[in-house]
C-alpha positions in Angstrom: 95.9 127.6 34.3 97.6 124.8 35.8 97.5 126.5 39.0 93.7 127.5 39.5 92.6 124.2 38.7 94.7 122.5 41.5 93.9 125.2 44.0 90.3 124.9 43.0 90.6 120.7 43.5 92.0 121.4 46.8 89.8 123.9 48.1 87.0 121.2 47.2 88.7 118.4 48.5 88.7 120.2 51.9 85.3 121.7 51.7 83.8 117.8 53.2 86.1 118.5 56.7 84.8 122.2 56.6 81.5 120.8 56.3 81.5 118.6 58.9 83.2 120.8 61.3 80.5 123.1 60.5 78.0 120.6 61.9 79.7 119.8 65.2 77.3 120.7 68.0 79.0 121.6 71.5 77.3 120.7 74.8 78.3 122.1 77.8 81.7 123.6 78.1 82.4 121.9 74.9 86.0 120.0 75.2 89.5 121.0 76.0 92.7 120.7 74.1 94.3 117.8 75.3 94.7 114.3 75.1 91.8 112.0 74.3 92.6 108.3 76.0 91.2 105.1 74.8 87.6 104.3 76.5 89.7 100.8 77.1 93.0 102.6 78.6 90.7 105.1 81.4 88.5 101.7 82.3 91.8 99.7 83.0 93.1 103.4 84.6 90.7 104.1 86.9 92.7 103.6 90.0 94.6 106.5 88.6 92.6 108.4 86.8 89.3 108.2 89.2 88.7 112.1 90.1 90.4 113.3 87.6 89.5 115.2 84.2 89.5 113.3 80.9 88.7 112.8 77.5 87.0 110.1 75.5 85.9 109.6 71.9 83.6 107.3 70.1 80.4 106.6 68.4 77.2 107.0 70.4 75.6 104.0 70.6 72.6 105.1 73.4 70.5 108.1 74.4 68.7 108.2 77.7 64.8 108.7 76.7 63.8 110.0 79.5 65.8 112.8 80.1 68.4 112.9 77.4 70.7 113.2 80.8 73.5 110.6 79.5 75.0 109.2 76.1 76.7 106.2 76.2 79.9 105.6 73.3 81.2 102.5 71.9 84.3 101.7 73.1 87.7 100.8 71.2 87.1 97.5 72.3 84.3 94.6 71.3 81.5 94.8 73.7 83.2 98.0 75.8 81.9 101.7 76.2 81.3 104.1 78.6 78.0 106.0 79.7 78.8 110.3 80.0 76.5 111.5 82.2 75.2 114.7 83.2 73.1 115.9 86.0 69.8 116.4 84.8 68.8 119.4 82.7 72.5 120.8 83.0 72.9 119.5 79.4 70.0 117.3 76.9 71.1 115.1 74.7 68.3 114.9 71.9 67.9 111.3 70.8 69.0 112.6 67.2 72.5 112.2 68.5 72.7 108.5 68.2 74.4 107.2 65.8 76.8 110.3 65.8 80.5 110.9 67.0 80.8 112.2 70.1 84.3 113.6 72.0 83.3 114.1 75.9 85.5 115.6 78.8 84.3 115.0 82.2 85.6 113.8 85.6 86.4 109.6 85.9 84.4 108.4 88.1 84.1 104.5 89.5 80.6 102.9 90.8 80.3 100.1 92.5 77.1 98.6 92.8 75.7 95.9 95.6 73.4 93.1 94.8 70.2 95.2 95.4 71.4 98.3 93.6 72.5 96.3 90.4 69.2 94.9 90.5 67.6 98.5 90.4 70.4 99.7 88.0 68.9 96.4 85.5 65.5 96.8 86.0 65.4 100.6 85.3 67.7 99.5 82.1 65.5 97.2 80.7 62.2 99.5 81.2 64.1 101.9 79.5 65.0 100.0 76.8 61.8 98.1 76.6 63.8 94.9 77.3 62.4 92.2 79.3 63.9 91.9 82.7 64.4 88.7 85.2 65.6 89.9 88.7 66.4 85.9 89.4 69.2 86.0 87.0 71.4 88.5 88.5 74.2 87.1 90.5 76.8 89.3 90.8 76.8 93.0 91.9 78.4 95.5 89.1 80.9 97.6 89.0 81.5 100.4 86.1 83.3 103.6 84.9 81.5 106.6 83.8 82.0 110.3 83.3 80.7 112.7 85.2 80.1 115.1 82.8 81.3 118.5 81.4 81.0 119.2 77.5 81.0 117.5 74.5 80.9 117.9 71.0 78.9 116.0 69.0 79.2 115.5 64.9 78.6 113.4 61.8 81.4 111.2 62.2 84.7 111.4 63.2 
């Protein structure tokens, strides 16, 4: 009797995982076996790692609303992440995905920006966003790390 109650508390214990494998919803090519680096490690990689496949995981923290053609994911790092974006209509992201946990693959890819193009890159941010925008206050051109993407699987948590 012993027995059947453990396996039973077992079986229930692992029925939350099952469950929320169960509710993982793949994008694309999905993602690979391999190695999953830090979001901090492939931003202070990129030298190396620019052109080359990777994998990131994290929490998405935006959605583009327009086209649901990128997701961006919170970093391991205070104030870090990384937008995974997609060529438009390949794969859409439904806004119901923020908030979720997302593991991307995708090809490392480094922008850099000038003056007038980070400008752009700001104002189409904040219209997106709804934020306010002040072209005066931009100083500096950016530079940023995304991932072109591939797949991803997207679920509860993680």
């Amino acid at each position: 009797m012993t027995k059947i109650v453990l396996f039973a508390a077992l079986c229930l214990a692992s029925f939350p995982a099952a469950a929320d494998a169960a509710k993982s919803v793949k994008y694309g090519k999905g993602v690979q076996a391999g190695a999953i680096l830090k979001i901090s490690d492939l931003q202070a990689r990129i030298g190396e790692l620019e052109g080359k496949t990777v994998r990131v995981e994290g929490p998405v923290v935006g959605v583009c609303a327009k086209r649901g053609c990128w997701i961006k994911i919170a970093g391991d790092k205070e104030f870090s992440d990384i937008r995974f974006k997609v060529n438009d209509g390949e794969i859409v992201f439904p806004m119901s995905v923020q908030g979720k946990y997302a593991v991307v693959e995708g090809i490392a890819h480094k922008t850099t920006l000038t003056l007038p193009q980070t400008v752009d890159f700001l104002k189409e941010q904040a219209e997106e966003s709804g934020a306010p925008f002040d072209a005066s206050k931009v100083k500096a051109p950016l530079s940023f790390v995304t991932i072109k993407g591939a797949g991803a699987v997207v679920r509860e948590r993680k």
